[in-house]
C-alpha positions as CSV (number, residue, x, y, z in Angstrom):
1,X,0.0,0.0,0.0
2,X,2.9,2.0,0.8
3,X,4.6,1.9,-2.2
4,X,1.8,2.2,-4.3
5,X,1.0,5.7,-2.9
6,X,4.9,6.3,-3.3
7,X,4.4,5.4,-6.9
8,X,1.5,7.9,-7.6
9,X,3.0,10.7,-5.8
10,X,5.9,10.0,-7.9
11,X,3.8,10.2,-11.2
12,X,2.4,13.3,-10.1
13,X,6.0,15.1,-9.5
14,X,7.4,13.9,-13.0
15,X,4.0,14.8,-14.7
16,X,4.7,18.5,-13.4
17,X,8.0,18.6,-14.1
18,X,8.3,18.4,-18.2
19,X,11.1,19.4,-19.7
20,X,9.9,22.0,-22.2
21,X,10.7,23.1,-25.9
22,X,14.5,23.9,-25.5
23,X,16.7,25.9,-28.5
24,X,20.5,26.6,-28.6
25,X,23.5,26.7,-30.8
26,X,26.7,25.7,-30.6
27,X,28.6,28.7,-32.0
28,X,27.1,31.9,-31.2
29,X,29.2,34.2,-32.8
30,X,30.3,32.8,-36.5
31,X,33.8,34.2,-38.3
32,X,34.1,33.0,-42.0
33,X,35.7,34.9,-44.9
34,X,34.2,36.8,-47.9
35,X,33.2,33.7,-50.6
36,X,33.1,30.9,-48.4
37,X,30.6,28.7,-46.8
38,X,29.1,29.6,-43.0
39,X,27.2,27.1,-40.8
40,X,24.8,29.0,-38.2
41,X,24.2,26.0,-36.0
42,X,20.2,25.8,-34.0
43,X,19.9,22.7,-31.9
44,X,16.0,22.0,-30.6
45,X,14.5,19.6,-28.1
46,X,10.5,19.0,-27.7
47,X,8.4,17.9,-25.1
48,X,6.1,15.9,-26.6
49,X,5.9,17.7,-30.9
50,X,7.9,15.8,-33.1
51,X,7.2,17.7,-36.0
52,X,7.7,21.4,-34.8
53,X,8.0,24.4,-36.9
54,X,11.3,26.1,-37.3
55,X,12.0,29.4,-38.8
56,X,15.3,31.4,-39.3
57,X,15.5,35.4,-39.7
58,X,17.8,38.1,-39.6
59,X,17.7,40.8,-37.4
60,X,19.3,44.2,-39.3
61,X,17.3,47.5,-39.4
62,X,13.9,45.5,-39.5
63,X,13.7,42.1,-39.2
64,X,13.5,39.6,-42.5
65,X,12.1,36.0,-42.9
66,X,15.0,34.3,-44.6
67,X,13.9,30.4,-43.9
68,X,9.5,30.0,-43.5
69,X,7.4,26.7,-44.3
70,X,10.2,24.5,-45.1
71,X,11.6,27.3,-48.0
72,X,14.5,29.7,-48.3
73,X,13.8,32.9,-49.4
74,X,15.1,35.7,-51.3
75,X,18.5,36.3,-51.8
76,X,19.2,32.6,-49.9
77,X,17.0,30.9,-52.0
78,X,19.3,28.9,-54.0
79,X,22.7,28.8,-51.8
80,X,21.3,28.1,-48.4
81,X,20.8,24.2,-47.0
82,X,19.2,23.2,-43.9
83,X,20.1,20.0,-42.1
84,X,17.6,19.6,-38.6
85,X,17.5,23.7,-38.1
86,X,20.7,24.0,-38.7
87,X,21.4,26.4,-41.7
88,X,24.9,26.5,-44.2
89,X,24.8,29.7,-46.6
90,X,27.3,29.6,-49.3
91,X,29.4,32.3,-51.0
92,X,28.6,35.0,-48.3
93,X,29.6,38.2,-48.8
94,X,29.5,41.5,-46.4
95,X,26.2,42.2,-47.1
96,X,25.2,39.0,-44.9
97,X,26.6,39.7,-41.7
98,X,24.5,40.6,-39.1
99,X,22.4,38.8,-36.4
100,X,20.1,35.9,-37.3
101,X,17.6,34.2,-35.4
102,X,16.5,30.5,-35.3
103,X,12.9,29.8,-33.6
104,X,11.3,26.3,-33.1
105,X,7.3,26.2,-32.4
106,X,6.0,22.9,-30.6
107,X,2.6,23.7,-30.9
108,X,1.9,20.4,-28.9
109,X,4.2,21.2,-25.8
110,X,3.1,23.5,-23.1
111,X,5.9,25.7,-23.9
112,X,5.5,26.4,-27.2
113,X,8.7,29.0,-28.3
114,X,12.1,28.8,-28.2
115,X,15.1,30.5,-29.4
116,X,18.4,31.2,-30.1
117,X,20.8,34.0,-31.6
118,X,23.7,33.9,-33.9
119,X,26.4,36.6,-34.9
120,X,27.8,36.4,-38.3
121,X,30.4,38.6,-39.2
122,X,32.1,37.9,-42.6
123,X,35.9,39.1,-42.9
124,X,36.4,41.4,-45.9
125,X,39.6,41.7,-47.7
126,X,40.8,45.2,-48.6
127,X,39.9,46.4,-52.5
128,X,41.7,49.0,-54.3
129,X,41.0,52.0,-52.1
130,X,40.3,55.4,-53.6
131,X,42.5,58.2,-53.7
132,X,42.4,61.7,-53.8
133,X,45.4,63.7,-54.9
134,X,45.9,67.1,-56.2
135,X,48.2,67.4,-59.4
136,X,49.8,70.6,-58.9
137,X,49.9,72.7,-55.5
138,X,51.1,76.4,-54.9
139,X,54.5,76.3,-52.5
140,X,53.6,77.3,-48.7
141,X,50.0,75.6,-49.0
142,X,48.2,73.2,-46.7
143,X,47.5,70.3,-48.6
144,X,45.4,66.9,-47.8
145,X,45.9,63.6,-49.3
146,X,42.8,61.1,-48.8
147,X,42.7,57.2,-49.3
148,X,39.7,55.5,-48.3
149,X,38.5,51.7,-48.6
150,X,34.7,51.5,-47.6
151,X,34.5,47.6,-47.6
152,X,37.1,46.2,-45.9
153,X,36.3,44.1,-42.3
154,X,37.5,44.7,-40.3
155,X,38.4,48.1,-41.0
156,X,41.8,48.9,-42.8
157,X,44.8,50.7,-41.8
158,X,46.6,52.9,-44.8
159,X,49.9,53.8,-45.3
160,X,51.3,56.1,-47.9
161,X,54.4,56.3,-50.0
162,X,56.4,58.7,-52.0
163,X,58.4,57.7,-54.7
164,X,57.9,53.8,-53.9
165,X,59.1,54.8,-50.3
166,X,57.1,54.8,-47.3
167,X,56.6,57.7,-45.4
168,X,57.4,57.7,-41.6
169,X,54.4,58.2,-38.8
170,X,53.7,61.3,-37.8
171,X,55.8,63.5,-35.6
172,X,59.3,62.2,-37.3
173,X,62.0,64.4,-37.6
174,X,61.8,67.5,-39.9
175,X,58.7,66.3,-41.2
176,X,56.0,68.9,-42.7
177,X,52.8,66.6,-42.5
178,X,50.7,64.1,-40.1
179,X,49.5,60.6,-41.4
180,X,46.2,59.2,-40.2
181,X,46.6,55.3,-40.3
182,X,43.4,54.6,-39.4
183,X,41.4,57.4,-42.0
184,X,43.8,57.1,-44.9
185,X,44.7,60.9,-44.5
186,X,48.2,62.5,-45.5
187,X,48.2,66.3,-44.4
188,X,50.9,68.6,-45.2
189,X,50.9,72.1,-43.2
190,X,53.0,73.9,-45.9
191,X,54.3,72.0,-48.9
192,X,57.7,73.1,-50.5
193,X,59.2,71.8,-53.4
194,X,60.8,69.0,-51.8
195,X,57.5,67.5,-51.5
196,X,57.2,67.1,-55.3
197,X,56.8,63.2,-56.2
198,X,54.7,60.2,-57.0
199,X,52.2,59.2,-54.1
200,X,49.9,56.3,-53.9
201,X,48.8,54.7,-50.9
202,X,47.9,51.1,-49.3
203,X,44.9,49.5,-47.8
204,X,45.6,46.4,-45.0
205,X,43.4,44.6,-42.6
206,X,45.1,41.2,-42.3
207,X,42.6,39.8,-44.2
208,X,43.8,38.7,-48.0
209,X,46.4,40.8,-49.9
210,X,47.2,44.6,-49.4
211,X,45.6,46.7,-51.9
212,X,47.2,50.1,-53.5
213,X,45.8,53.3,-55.9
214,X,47.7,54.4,-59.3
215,X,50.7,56.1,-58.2
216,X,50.0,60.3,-59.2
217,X,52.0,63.0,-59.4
218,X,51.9,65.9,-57.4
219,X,54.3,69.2,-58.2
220,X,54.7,71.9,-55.7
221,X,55.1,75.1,-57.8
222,X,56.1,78.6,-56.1
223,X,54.0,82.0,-56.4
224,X,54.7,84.0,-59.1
225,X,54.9,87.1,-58.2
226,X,55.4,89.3,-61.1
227,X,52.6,87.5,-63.0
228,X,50.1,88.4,-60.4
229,X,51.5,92.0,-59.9
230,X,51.0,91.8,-63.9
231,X,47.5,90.5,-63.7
232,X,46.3,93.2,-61.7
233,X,47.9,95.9,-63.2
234,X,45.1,94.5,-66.4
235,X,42.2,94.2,-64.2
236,X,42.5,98.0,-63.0
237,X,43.0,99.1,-66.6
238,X,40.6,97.0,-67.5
239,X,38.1,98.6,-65.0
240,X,39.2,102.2,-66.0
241,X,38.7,101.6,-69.8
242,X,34.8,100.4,-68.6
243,X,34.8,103.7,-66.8
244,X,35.6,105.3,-69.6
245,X,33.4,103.6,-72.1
246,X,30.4,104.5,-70.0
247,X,31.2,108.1,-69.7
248,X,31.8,108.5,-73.7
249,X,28.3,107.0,-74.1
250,X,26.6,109.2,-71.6
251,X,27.8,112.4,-73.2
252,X,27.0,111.0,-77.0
253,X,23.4,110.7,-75.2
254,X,23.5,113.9,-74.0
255,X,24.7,115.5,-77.3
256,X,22.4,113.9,-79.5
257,X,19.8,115.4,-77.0
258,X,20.8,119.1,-77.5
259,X,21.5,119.0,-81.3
260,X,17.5,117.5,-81.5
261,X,16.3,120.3,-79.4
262,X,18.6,123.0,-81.5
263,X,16.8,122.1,-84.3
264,X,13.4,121.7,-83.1
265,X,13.9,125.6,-82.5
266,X,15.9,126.5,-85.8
267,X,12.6,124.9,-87.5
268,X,10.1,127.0,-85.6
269,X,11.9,130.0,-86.2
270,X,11.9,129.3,-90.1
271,X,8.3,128.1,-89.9
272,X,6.4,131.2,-87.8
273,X,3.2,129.4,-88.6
274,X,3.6,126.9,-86.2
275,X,4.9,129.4,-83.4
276,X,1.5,131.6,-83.9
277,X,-2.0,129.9,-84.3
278,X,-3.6,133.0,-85.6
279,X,-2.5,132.4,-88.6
280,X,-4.7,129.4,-89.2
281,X,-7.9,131.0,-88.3
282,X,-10.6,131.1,-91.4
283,X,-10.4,135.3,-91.4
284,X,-8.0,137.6,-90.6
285,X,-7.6,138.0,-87.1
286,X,-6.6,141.5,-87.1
287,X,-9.5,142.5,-88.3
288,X,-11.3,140.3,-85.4
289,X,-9.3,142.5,-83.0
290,X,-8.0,139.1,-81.5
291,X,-5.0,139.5,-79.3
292,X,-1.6,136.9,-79.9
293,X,-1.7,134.2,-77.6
294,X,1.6,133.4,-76.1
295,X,2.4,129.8,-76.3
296,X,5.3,127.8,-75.5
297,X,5.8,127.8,-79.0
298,X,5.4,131.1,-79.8
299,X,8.1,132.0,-76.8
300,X,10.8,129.5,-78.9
301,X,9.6,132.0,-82.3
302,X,10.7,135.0,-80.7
């Protein structure tokens, strides 16, 4: 009797006492190289569902369905496997790091959802970075160089050269510029002409081969002088002559002005009839005792 009651308290302890739906992986955080293959490992136990559903998605600004009933989809349809819930993409590139997500669904246990995170980071080699360098410089000028690689993971570290030769870090003796390893930058305070060469720089992240830009030359010319003593000596000339010019044309305006109104008069004077309106009236006004009225005209007549 006693060990029957044992037995059924027994039952009752394991019957409350399930393990539930249980996910993990055994690599959280994944390292594989650009073009190669990455396994993102989910591992799943059920209490009692034998068929449960599993989903993968990636977590980036929003979050996107990447494996959903039993299919791949978009961009991993095609070079993604599963085998159990765990997932291999192939030929991965920088574009699919990030954060996904594997989820298992036992709709039959009493804990229905579980999870589990993986970190993919894919390792980028440098490419040939872009450069930025000015041909031709005045002497006594600041000057910046720029070298940039947007791609690489992890990020690269640059180094320049002049004339095939590398150029020291910063702060070395009776040097006119600073170099930025880690932004690619090459600044010159005040280039002379010993600064004159062919630059290029060099992209490295200790993944794959360094990368380097097209050599290009940069001269350092001095200010000359006499050319721009000469070039403003024209732009005041210049300037005067435009003074000049407008004055002429102001009095030729002017001119033409007075000789109309010379004539104007000269043609009254010759023609009286149009300086006194008497004249036109249909009888003569003397005898109508009519007085000359004074008009503007008649004042140029006289």
């Amino acid at each position: 009797m006693k060990i029957s009651i044992l037995s059924a308290i027994l039952l009752l302890f394991l019957s409350h006492d399930v393990v539930p739906v249980t996910v993990n992986t055994r690599k959280s955080n994944v390292e594989v190289h650009e073009n190669q293959d990455a396994v993102l490992s989910c591992e799943f136990k059920t209490e009692t569902d034998i068929n449960p559903r599993i989903e993968w998605k990636k977590r980036d600004k929003g979050v996107s369905l990447i494996y959903y009933k039993n299919e791949f989809t978009g961009d991993f349809a095609g070079r993604a496997k599963i085998s159990g819930a765990t997932i291999t993409l192939s030929d991965v590139t920088y574009k699919d790091a990030g954060v996904y997500q594997c989820e298992v669904t036992a709709a039959q246990d009493k804990v229905t959802l579980g999870e589990a995170n993986v970190t993919l980071k894919v390792l980028v080699a440098p490419a040939i970075p872009t450069c930025e360098i000015p041909s031709s410089v005045l002497s006594g000028t600041a000057v910046e160089l720029h070298c940039q690689d947007k791609h690489s993971v992890p990020r690269a570290r640059y180094k320049w050269f002049k004339d095939n030769k590398p150029l020291g870090p910063s702060g070395t003796a009776n040097m006119n510029y600073t170099l930025d390893v880690n932004i690619g930058t090459l600044r010159f305070s005040a280039v002379s002409r010993s600064n004159s060469g062919l630059y290029h720089c060099e992209a490295e992240n200790g993944v794959g081969m360094p990368k380097s830009c097209k050599a290009q030359e940069m001269l350092i010319g001095d200010l000359n002088v006499p050319l721009i003593a000469a070039a403003a000596v024209g732009t005041i000339l210049a300037v005067c002559l435009c003074i000049l010019g407008l004055f002429y044309a102001r009095r030729k305006r002017i001119c033409r002005k007075d000789h109309r109104e010379n004539r104007l008069r000269t043609s009254n004077i010759l023609n009286p009839s149009c300086c006194d309106p008497r004249l036109h009236l249909p009888f003569p006004w003397k005898q109508q005792n009519i007085k000359p009225l004074m008009t503007d005209q008649a004042h140029l007549c006289q």
